[in-house]
C-alpha positions in Angstrom: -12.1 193.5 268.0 -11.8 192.8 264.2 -12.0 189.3 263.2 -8.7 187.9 262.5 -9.6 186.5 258.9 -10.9 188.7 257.2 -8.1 190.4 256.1 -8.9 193.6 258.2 -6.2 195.6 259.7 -6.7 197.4 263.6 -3.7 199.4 263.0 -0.8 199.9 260.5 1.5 202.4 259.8 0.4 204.2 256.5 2.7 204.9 253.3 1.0 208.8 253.5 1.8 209.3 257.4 5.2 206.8 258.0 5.9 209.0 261.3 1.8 208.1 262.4 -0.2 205.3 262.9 -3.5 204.6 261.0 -6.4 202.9 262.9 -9.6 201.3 261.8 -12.0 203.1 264.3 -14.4 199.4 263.3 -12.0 198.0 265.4 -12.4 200.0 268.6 -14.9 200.1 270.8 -17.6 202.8 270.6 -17.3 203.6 274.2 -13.4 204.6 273.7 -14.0 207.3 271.2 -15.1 210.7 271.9 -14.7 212.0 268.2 -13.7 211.3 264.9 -11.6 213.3 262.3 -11.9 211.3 258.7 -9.7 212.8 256.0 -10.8 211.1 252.8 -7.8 209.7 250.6 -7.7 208.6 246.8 -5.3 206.2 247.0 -6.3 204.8 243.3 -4.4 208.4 242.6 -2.0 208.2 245.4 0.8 210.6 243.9 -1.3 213.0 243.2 -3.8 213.1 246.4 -0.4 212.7 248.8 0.8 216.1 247.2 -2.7 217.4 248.3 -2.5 216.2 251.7 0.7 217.3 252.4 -0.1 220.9 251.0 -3.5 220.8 253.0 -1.3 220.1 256.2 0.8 223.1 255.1 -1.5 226.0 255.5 
């Protein structure tokens, strides 16, 4: 479990995915997972990199 004061989020629905969920895999426990797909995000550039997404998600 994440500590509750240090600002950390478990879960939050992202501005990029509004229809998803986003979830800190910190916060789970290790024996819950049984793989991990990261897709990394430059949200210092956010207009740009959510046009990428989205046209990755595309093809």
């Amino acid at each position: 479990m994440c500590p509750l004061n240090r600002g950390i989020k478990s879960f939050y629905v992202p501005r990029s995915h509004p229809e998803g969920i986003s979830v800190n895999v910190r916060c789970l426990d290790n024996s819950t997972i049984r793989s991990v797909h990261i897709e990394p995000f430059d949200g210092a550039h956010w207009e740009e990199s959510i046009q990428k997404l989205k046209a990755s998600h595309e093809s």
